[in-house]
Every structure is written in structure tokens, then in C-alpha cells.
NUNU-305040 format. One line per field, with one value per residue (C-alpha): residue in three letters; chain; y, z, x. Coordinates in Angstrom, 2 decimals. Example, Ala and Ser with C-alpha at 12.3 -4.5 7.8 and 13.67 -1.06 7.14 Angstrom:
BEGIN
resn = (ala/ser) .
chain = (A/A) .
north = (-4.50/-1.06) .
up = (7.80/7.14) .
east = (12.30/13.67) .
This chain:
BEGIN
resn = (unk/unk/unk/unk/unk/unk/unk/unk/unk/unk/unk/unk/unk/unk/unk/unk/unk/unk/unk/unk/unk/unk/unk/unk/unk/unk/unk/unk/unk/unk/unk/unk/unk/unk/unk/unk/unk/unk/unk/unk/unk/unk/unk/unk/unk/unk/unk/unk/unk/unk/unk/unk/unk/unk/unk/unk/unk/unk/unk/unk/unk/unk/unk/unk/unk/unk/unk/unk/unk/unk/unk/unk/unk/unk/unk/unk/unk/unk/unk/unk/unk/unk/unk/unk/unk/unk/unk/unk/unk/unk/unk/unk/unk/unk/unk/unk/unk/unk/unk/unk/unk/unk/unk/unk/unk/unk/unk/unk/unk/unk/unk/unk/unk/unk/unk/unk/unk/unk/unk/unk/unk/unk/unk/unk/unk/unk/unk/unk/unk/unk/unk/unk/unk/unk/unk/unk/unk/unk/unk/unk/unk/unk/unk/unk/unk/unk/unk/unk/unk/unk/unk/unk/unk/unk/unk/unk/unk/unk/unk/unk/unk/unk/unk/unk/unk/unk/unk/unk/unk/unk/unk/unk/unk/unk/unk/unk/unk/unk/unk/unk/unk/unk/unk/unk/unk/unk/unk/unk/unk/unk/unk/unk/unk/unk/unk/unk/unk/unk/unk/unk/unk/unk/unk/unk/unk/unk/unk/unk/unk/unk/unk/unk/unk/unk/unk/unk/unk/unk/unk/unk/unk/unk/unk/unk/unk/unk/unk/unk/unk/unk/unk/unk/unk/unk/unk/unk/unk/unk/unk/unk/unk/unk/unk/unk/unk/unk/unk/unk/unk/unk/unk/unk/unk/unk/unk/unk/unk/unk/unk/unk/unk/unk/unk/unk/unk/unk/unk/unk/unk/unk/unk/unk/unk/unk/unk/unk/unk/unk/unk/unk/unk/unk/unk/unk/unk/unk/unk/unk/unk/unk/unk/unk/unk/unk/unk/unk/unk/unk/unk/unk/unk/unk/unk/unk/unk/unk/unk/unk/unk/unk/unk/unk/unk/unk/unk/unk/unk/unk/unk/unk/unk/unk/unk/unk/unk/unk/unk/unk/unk/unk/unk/unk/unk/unk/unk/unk/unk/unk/unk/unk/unk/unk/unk/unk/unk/unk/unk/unk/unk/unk/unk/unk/unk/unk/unk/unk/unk/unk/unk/unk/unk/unk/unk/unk/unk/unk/unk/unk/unk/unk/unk/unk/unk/unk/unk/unk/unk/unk/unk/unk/unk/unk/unk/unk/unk/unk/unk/unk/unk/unk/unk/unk/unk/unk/unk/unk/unk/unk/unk/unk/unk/unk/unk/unk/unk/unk/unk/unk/unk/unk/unk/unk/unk/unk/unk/unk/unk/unk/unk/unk/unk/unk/unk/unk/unk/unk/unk/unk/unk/unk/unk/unk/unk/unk/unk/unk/unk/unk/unk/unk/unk/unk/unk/unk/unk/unk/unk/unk/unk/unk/unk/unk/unk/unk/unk/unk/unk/unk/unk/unk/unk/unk/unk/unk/unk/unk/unk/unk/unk/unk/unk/unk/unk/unk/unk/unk/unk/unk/unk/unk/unk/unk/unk/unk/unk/unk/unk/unk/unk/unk/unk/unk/unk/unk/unk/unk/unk/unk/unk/unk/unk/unk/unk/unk/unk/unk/unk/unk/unk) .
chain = (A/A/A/A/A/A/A/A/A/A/A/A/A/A/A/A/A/A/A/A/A/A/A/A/A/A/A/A/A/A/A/A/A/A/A/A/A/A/A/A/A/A/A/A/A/A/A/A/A/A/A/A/A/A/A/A/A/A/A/A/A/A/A/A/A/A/A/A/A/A/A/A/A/A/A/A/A/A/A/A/A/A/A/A/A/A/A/A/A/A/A/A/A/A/A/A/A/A/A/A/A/A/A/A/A/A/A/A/A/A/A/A/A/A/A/A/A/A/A/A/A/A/A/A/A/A/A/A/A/A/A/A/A/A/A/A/A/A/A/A/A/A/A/A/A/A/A/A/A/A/A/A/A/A/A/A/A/A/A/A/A/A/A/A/A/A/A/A/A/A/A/A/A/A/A/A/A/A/A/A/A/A/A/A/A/A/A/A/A/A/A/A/A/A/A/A/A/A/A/A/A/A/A/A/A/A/A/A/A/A/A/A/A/A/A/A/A/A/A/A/A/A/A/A/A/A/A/A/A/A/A/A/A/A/A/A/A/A/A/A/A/A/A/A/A/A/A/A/A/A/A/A/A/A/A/A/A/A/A/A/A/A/A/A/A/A/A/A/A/A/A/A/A/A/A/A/A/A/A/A/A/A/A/A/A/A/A/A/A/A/A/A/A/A/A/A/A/A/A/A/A/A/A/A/A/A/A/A/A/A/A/A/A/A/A/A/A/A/A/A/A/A/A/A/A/A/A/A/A/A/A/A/A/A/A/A/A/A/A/A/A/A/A/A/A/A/A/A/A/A/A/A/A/A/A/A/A/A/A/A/A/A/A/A/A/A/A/A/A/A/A/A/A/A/A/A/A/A/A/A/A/A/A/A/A/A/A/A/A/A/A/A/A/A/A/A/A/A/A/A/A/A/A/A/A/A/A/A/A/A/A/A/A/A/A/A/A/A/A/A/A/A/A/A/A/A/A/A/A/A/A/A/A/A/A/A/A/A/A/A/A/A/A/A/A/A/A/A/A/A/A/A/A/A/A/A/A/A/A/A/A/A/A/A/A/A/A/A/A/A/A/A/A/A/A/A/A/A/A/A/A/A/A/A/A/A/A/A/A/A/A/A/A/A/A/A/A/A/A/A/A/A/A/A/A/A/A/A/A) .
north = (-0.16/-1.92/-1.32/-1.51/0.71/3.25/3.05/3.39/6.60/7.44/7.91/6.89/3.91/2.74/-0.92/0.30/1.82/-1.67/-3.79/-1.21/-1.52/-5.09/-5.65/-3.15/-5.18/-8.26/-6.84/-5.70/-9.07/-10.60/-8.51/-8.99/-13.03/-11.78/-9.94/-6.70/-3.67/-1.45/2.08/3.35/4.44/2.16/4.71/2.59/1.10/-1.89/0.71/3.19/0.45/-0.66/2.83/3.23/0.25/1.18/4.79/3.75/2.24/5.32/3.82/7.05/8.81/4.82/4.57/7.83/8.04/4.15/4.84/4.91/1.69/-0.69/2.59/1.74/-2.43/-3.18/-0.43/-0.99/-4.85/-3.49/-1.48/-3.38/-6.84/-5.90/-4.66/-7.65/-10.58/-9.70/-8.47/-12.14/-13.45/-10.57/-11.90/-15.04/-12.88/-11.11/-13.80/-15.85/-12.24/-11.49/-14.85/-14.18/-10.57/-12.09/-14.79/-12.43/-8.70/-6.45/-3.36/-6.24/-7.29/-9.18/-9.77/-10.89/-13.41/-14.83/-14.96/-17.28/-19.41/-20.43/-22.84/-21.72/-21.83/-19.45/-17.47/-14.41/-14.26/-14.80/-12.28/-9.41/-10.39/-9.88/-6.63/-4.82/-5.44/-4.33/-1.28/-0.87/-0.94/1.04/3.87/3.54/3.92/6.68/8.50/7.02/7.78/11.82/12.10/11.15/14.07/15.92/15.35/15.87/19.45/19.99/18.50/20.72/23.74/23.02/22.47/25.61/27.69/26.01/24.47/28.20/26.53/23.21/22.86/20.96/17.78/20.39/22.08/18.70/17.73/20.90/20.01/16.26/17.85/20.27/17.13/15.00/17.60/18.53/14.79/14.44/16.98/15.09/12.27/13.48/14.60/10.75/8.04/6.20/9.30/11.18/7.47/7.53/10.89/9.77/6.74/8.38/11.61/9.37/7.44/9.93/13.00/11.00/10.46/10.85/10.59/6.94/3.73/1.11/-1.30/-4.29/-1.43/-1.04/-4.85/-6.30/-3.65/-4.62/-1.97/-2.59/0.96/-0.24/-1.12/-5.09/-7.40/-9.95/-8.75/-11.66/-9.92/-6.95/-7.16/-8.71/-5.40/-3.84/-5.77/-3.16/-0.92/-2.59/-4.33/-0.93/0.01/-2.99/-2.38/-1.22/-2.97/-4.98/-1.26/-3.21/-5.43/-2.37/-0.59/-3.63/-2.10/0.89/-1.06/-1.82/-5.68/-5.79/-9.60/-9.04/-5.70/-6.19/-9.36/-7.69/-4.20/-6.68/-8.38/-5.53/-2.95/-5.24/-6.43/-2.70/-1.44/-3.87/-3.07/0.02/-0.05/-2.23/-0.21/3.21/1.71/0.60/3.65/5.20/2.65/3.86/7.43/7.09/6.57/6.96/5.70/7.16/10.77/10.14/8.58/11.98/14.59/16.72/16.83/14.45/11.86/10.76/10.69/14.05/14.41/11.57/14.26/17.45/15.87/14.50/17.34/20.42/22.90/23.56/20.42/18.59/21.14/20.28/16.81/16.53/18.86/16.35/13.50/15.12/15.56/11.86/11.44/13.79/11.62/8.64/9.47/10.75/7.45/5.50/7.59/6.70/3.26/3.20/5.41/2.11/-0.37/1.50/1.93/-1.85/-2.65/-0.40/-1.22/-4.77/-3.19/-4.37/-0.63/1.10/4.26/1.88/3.84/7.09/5.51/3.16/6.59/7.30/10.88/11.56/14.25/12.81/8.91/9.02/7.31/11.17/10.30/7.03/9.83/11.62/9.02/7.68/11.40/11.67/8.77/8.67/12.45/10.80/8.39/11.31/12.10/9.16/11.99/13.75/10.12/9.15/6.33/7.03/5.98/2.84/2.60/4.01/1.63/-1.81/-1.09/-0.62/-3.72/-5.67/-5.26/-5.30/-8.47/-9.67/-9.38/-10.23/-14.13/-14.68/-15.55/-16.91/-18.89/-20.20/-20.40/-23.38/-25.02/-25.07/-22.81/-25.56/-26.66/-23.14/-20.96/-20.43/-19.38/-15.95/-15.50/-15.39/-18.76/-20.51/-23.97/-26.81/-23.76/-22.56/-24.79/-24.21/-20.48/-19.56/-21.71/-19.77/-16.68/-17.52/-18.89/-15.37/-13.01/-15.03/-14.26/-10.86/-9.96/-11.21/-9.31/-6.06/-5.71/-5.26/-2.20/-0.51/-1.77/-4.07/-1.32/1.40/3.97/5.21/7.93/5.25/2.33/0.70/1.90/-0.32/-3.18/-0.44/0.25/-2.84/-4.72/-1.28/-2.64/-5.89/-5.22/-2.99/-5.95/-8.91/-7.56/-6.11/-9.71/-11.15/-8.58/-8.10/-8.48/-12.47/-12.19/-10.55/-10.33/-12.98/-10.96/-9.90/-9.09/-8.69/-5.66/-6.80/-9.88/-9.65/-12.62/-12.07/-12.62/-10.26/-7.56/-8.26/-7.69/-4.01/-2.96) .
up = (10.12/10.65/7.54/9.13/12.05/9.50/7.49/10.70/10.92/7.59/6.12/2.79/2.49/-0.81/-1.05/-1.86/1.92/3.14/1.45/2.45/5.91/6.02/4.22/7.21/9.81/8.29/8.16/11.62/13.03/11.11/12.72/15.91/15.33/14.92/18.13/17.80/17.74/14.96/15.55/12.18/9.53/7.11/4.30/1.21/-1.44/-3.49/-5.98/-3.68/-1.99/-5.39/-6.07/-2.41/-2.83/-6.53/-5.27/-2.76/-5.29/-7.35/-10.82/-12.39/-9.30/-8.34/-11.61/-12.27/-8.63/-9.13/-12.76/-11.79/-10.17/-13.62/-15.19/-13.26/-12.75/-16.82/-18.52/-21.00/-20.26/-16.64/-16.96/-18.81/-17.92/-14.39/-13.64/-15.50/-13.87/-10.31/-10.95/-11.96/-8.48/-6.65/-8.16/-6.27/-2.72/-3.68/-4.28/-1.15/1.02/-0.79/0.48/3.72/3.63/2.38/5.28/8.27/7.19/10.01/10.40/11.88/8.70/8.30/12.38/13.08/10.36/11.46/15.33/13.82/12.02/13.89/16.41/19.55/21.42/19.21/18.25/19.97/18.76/15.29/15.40/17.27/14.66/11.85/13.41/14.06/10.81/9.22/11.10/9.84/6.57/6.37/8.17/5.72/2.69/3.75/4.26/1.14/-1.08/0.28/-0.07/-3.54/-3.66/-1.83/-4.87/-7.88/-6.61/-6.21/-9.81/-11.01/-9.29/-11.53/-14.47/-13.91/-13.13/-15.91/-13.39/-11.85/-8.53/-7.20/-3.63/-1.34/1.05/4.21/1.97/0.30/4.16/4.99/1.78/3.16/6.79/5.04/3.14/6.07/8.16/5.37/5.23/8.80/8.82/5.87/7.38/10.54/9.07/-10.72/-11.51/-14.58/-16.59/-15.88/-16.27/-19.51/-20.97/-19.58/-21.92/-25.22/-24.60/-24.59/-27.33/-29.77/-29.11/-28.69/-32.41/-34.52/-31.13/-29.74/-29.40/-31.75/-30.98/-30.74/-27.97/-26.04/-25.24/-25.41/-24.88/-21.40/-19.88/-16.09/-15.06/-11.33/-9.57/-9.36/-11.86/-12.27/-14.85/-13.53/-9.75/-11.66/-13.50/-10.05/-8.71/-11.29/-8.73/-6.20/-8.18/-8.83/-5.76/-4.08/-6.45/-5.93/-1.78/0.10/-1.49/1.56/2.63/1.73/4.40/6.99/6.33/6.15/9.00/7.25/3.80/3.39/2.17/3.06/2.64/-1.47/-1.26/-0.19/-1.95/-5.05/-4.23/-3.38/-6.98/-9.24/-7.88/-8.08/-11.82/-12.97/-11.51/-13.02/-16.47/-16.43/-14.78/-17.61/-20.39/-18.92/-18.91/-22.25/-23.72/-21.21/-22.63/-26.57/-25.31/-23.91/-26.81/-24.35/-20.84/-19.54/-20.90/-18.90/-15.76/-16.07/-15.54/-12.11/-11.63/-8.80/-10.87/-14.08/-15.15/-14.95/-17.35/-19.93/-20.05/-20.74/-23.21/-24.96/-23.93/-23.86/-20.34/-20.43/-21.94/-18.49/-16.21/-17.33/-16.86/-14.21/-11.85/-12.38/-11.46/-7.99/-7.88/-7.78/-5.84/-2.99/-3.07/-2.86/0.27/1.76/1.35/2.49/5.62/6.15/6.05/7.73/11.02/10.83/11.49/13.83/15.49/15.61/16.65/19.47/20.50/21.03/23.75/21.04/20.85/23.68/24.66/23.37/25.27/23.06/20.50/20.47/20.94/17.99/17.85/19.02/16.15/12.86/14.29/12.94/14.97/15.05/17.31/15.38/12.51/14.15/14.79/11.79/10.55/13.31/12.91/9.05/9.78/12.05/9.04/6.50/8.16/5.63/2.74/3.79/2.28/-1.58/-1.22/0.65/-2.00/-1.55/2.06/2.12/-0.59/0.93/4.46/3.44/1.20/3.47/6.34/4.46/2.69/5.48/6.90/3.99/3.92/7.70/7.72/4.34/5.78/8.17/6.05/4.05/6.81/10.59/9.41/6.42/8.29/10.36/7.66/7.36/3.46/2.79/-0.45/-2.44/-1.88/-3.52/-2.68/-3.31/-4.65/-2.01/-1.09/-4.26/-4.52/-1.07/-1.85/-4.61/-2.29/0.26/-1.76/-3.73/-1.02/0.88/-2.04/-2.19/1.39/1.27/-1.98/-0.55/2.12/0.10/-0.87/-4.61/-5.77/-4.72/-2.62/-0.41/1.68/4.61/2.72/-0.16/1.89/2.07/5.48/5.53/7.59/10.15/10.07/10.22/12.79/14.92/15.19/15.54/18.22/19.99/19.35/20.28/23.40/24.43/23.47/25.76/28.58/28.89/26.31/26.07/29.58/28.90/24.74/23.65/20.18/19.15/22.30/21.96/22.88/22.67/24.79/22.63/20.23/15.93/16.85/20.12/17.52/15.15/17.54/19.01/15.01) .
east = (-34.51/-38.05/-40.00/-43.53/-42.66/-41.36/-44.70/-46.93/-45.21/-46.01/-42.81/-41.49/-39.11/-38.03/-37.02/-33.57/-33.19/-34.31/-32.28/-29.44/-30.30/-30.48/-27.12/-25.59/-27.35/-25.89/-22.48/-22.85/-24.00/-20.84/-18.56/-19.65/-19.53/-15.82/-16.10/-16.12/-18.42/-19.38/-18.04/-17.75/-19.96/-20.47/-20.19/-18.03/-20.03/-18.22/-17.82/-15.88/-14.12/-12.48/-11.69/-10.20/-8.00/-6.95/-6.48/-3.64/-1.40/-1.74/-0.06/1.18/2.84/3.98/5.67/6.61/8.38/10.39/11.43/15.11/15.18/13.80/16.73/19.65/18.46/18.25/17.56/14.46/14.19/14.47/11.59/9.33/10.18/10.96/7.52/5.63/7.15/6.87/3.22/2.64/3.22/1.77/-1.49/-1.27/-0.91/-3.70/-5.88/-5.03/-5.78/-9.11/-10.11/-9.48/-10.69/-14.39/-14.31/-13.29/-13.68/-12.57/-10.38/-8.09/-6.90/-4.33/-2.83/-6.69/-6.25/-3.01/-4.69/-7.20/-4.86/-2.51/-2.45/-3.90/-0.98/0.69/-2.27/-0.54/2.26/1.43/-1.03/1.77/4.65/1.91/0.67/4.14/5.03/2.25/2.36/5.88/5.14/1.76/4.34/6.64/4.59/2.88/6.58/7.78/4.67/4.62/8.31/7.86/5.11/7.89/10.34/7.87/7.32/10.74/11.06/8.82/9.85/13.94/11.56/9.63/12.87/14.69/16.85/17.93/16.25/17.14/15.52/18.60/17.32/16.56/13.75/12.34/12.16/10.53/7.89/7.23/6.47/3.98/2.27/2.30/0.66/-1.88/-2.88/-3.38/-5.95/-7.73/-7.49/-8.95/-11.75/-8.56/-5.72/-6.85/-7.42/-3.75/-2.15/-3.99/-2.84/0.61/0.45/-0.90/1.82/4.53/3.66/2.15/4.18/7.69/7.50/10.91/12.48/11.89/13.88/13.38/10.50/13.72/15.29/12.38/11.49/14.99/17.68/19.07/21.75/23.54/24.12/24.22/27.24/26.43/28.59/26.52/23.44/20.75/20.87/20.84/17.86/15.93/16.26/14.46/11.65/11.61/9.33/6.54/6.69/6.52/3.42/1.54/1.19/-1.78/-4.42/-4.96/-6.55/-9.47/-9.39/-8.45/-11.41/-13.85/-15.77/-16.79/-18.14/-21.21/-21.59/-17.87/-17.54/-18.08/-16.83/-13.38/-12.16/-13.41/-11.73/-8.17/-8.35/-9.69/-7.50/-3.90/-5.10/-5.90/-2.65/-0.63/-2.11/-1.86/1.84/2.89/1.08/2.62/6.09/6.32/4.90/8.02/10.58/9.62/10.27/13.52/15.94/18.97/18.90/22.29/20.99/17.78/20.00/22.36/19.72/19.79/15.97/15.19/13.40/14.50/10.97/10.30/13.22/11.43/8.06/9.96/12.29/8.45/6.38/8.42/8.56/4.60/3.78/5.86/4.37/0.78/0.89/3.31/0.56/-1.73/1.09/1.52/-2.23/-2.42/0.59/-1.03/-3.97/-2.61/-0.79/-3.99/-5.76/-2.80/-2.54/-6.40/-5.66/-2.19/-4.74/-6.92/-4.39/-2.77/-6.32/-7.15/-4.05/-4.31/-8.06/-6.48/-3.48/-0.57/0.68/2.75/0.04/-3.19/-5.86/-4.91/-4.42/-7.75/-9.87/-12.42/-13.30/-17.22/-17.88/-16.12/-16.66/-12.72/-10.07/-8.02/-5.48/-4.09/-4.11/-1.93/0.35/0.52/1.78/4.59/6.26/6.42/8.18/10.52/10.96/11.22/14.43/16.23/15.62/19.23/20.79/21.01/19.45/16.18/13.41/15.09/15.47/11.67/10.46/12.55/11.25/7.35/7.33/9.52/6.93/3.78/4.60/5.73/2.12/0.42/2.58/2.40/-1.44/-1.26/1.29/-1.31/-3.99/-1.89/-0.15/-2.05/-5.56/-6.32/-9.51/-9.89/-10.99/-15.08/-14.86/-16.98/-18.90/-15.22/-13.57/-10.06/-11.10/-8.93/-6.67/-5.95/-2.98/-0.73/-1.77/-0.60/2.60/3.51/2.81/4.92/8.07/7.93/8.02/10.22/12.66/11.86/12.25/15.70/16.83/15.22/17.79/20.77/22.50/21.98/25.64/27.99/30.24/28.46/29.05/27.42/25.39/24.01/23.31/20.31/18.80/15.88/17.70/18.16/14.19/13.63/15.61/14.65/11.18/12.05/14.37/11.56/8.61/10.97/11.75/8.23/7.23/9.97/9.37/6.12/3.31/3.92/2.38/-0.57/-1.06/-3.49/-4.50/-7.92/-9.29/-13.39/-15.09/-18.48/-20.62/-23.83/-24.33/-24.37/-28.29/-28.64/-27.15/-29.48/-32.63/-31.21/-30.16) .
């Protein structure tokens, strides 16, 4: 916007609508330093951004849907315990992205980082290992996060009934399709506060009918089928792991922020820090309110928590508060499915995905990339298909925080080994911290890809394995051999779709 051209014509501007304007043309020009156009709206304010990032994670669906596995993986030290200590290292992941996300924020994320990175030789295939798995994870979490939906109406529907209805696995399948198709027309075109209630419920109304203070920090129960108690207890891991994904979402939709260079590292820290606290201060109140973790474990709703509110709250008292529970839930999935469409979307607008130039297309009336939308919802259906087995909120969960870590460590990776002297810091910067914080990064998810691939106990069966190995080495298969065949030939990662200079933008803005 030129001021002085505006007041010639004598309209009104307030300084507010210039500064605005010049922040957009500055966030412009940066992007297309990074070489690409701007073809979104730049709509998010740092405000909405946090809230977009914190909204993915969705605490009190997240923790309400993974109870079982801090249940079954050391009872009350499971879940309280099991959800701090992992939070501690996720911190040092998120602070080594949000650096990266303030120095180069595009859509691109995290594969765009990794491009820059590495050494130039193996730019491209650092950035198409980081993008497939990213892909594969944002995928999965949108299945796993409406399947969880899926399951807390179905919980609610045995509540309601007083257990005269039990949905089976074809109907819950038949719910996630519903969700999945609702959210793809969102898409195409109120957390804190329920976590809160959640937390003073349990605690205030649980009364006369708690475990001991000593229980609820200390009391450690293997209900599992592993032997050995220390394994035991890491797999308590998988749920907050699972929570605390998606906050690179920040990164993904860096191209519709305003001041997106602030706005995003900001969004990355805030939201991983709030979710944790709350997490942690929702599962203790939990821990006080379950005096008996095999009566809990024994119940036939589909999540155990569901059976912690209505033992607390009574039928209308659970009803109440679990509405606003899937409320959340449904939310959450929407705004992971917006930022799963993005990925998918850059990815594509650099040829990485088979059927790019459908893929790459933004809509001309919603200025929304519809068709990545779209196929974003159809494969997480395909995916949906793992809720006939036992174990599917932990093949779901293992396979979406298996890839997305995966993504989130690869340019991190690179950022402390061959991209020391490659990354331009943005307005957030680690410094000379950067080294041992993207260390610590690195060695944790490197453990915890590892212990997400095994099976719930020590024996399985077809029906409880843990199916996220054969999600996983599916799109590995698929990538290594495109990469082999074909895309080694002509792949060379972030491909630029504008010519003009950061300065030639500048002059036509």
C-alpha cells in the first residue's frame, strides 16, 4: 500500500494499515528471497498463529484419547511421570525448529530446511526423505486424532445408553469416514477452558473417592505384557509424544502469517510449553481420581477415560464434559487436516508427489489449496482401515510420531553437523546453543523412533500387533524406490517459482 497515493485519493489510512502493509510486504519480499511466490492470504496474526499451533495438539482430547497407554505402561507413575519426562526433551526439538522456522518461514517447513542444510550434493535427497516422512506423519495424525473423535462418540453413545449400545469397529469406521469428510469441507473452505474444567472436576468432585497423594505420584503398576518394568514404564512415552506433534504447523503455514518470522517461532515454543502444562496438570488431577487402575483398565467403553469422568461426574455430569472433549477433539482434527493440506501442497508445488500438478493447484475462489485437502482426507480413510485391529491407536499414534519426528531431527540434524555456517538466523536465534540443543534432539528421538516400533507386550498376535512398521516401511519402500527409479534423476528439492528479486517484489507490492 503507498500511503501518499492513498491520501491523494482522499481516503483514510490509519498508521495501523501501514505498518500492516509494510510488515506483509516484508514478509512477502522474504519469501521470495526463499524463492517462492505469495499465493495465500496472509490472514494469521501472532496471536492466531499461537492459538493455531496450540489448537493442533488439542491437550484434553490428546490426553483423554492416550490415557490407556501411561494405564497399562505404569499405572499412576506411568501417567504422571510418563508424560513429564519426555515433555522435557521435546522442548529441546522445539526450540532447535522455532529457530529455523524464524530464519526460513515457508509452507516448506521442515524438507525446505533440510534442502538448505545439507551439503549440496545431497540437498535432494535430504530434503525428499524429510518430506515423505513428514507427509506420513501429518496423514497419520489426522487419521489417528479423528478416530479418537470416532471413539469418544462411540464412548458416549455406551454412556448415554448405559452401555445397552456398544457401536462394533464397522460403525466407528463408518463415524471416522463421516469426520474425515466433514473436515475436508472445512478445510476447503476452546481448549484451555474444557482442559480446565477437566482439571478442577477431577480434583474437586473425586473427593472421598481418590488415591492417596503417595499413590498418585509413586504407585507404579505393569499391567502390560512386558517383564521387565523399566521398558515398561518407557512406553508410557507414546502418549505424550503423540500429544506434543503438529506444532511445527507453524512453520507449514508461515506463508499465510503476517510477520511470520516472530510469529512462528513464538507459536512453536508457546504452544509445546502450554501443552505440556496443562498435559501434566490434567494427568495428575486424573491420577488422584483413579483409586483403582485395573477397575478403570476393565471397563468396556472404548477409552478408559471416559470411564474415570462418569465414575467422578456421574452419567450427566460425563456427558457434559465429555461433549465438550469431542468438541475439541473435532477441532483439533480440523486444524491438523489444514496443516497436513499445506505440506502436502508444498510438497507437491516442488514435483516430490506422484500426481503434483493436481495436487500443487490452489483453488481461484477460497485461495485454498482444495485438492491437497482432499488428499489429505482419502488417504487418512485408507489409513482408518487399522480401526478393525486392537491395537490401532497405537499403530496410528507410532506411525504419526515416527514420521513427524523423523522430519523434525533430519534438518536439525543438519543444522548441527553440515548447515553450522548455512543458517542466516531470523529475529529468534539459539546461538552458540544451538549445537548441544540439537544434540540432545537428535539422541532423544533417535531413541524414541526405535521403541515406537515394537508391539504392546512381549507376545502378539496378528490382530494386536503394532502395525506402524507396516505403515512405515510401506512408504519407505514406495520413496526409496521412486528415489532409485526415477526422482534421483530429476528431484533437486525446492524448486523456485518465482525470477523477481526480494527488491523487484518490493517495487510491484
Amino acid at each position: 500500500m503507498d500511503y501518499k497515493s492513498e491520501k491523494e485519493k482522499g481516503q483514510s489510512v490509519t498508521v495501523e494499515q501501514v505498518d500492516d502493509a509494510s510488515i506483509i510486504r516484508a514478509d512477502d519480499a522474504k519469501l521470495a528471497e526463499l524463492g517462492y511466490k505469495s499465493e495465500f492470504r496472509r490472514e494469521f496474526s501472532r496471536l492466531e498463529t499461537v492459538s493455531f499451533a496450540f489448537s493442533i495438539m488439542g491437550v484434553v482430547a490428546s490426553v483423554s484419547s492416550t490415557l490407556s497407554f501411561g494405564l497399562v505402561n505404569g499405572g499412576h507413575v506411568g501417567m504422571v511421570f510418563g508424560w513429564f519426562i519426555p515433555c522435557c526433551f521435546v522442548m529441546f526439538v522445539a526450540l532447535s525448529m522455532a529457530e529455523m522456522a524464524s530464519s526460513m518461514p515457508t509452507s516448506a517447513g521442515l524438507y525446505y530446511f533440510s534442502a538448505k542444510l545439507a551439503p549440496e550434493k545431497y540437498a535432494p535427497l535430504a530434503s525428499w526423505i524429510t518430506g515423505w516422512a513428514n507427509i506420513t506423519g501429518q496423514v497419520t495424525l489426522v487419521c489417528g486424532i479423528d478416530f479418537t473423535c470416532a471413539q469418544m462418540i462411540t464412548t458416549a453413545i455406551a454412556v448415554g445408553t448405559d452401555g445397552a449400545m456398544i457401536l462394533s469397529p464397522g460403525a466407528t469406521f463408518g463415524l471416522l469416514l463421516a469426520i474425515l469428510f466433514s473436515h475436508g469441507v472445512v478445510c476447503s473452505a476452546a481448549t484451555m477452558g474444557t482442559c480446565i474444567a477437566a482439571i478442577v472436576s477431577l480434583l474437586v468432585l473425586s473427593d472421598g473417592n481418590r488415591a492417596s497423594t503417595s499413590d498418585a505420584f509413586t504407585l507404579f503398576e505393569n499391567n502390560s505384557g512386558w517383564h521387565n518394568n523399566g521398558w515398561t514404564f518407557m512406553l508410557a512415552f507414546t502418549a505424550p509424544m503423540w500429544t506434543l506433534t503438529g506444532y511445527d504447523s507453524a512453520a507449514h503455514i508461515a506463508e499465510e502469517t503476517a510477520n511470520a518470522a516472530r510469529a512462528a517461532p513464538l507459536a512453536i515454543i508457546v504452544s509445546v510449553i502450554g501443552t505440556a502444562t496443562l498435559g501434566w496438570l490434567f494427568l495428575i488431577a486424573t491420577s488422584f481420581a483413579i483409586p483403582s487402575v485395573s477397575d478403570i483398565l476393565s471397563t468396556d467403553l472404548p477409552l478408559p477415560m471416559g470411564q474415570v469422568f462418569l465414575n467422578v461426574l456421574g452419567k450427566r455430569g460425563m456427558l457434559a464434559i465429555w461433549s465438550l472433549i469431542i468438541v475439541t477433539q473435532y477441532v483439533t482434527g480440523a486444524a491438523q487436516a489444514v496443516d497436513a493440506s499445506r505440506v502436502v501442497f508444498a510438497f507437491a508445488r516442488d514435483n516430490a508427489l506422484p500426481g503434483s500438478r493436481y495436487w500443487k493447484k490452489m483453488n481461484r475462489y477460497t485461495q485454498t489449496p482444495v485438492n491437497a485437502v482432499w488428499f489429505v482426507i482419502g488417504v487418512s480413510a485408507i489409513c482408518g482401515v487399522l480401526g478393525f485391529s486392537d491395537t490401532a491407536l497405537t499403530s496410528l499414534a507410532a506411525s504419526s510420531v515416527i514420521g513427524l519426528y523423523t522430519s523434525y531431527t533430519a534438518p536439525i540434524f543438519l543444522r548441527i553437523t553440515s548447515g553450522r555456517d548455512k543458517l542466516v538466523p531470523g529475529p529468534f536465534s539459539l546461538g552458540r546453543w544451538a549445537v548441544p540443543i540439537g544434540a540432545i534432539a537428535v539422541s532423544w528421538v533417535s531413541f524414541i523412533v526405535v521403541m515406537l516400533f515394537f508391539p504392546p507386550g512381549q507376545t502378539t498376535t496378528p490382530q494386536e500387533m503394532n502395525y506402524s512398521v507396516v505403515i512405515i516401511m510401506a512408504v519407505f519402500i514406495f520413496s526409496s524406490l521412486s528415489w532409485i527409479l526415477s526422482a534421483r534423476k530429476w528431484f533437486r528439492g525446492p524448486v523456485r517459482n518465482i525470477d523477481d528479486s526480494p527488491e523487484m517484489s518490493l517495487k510491484e507490492n
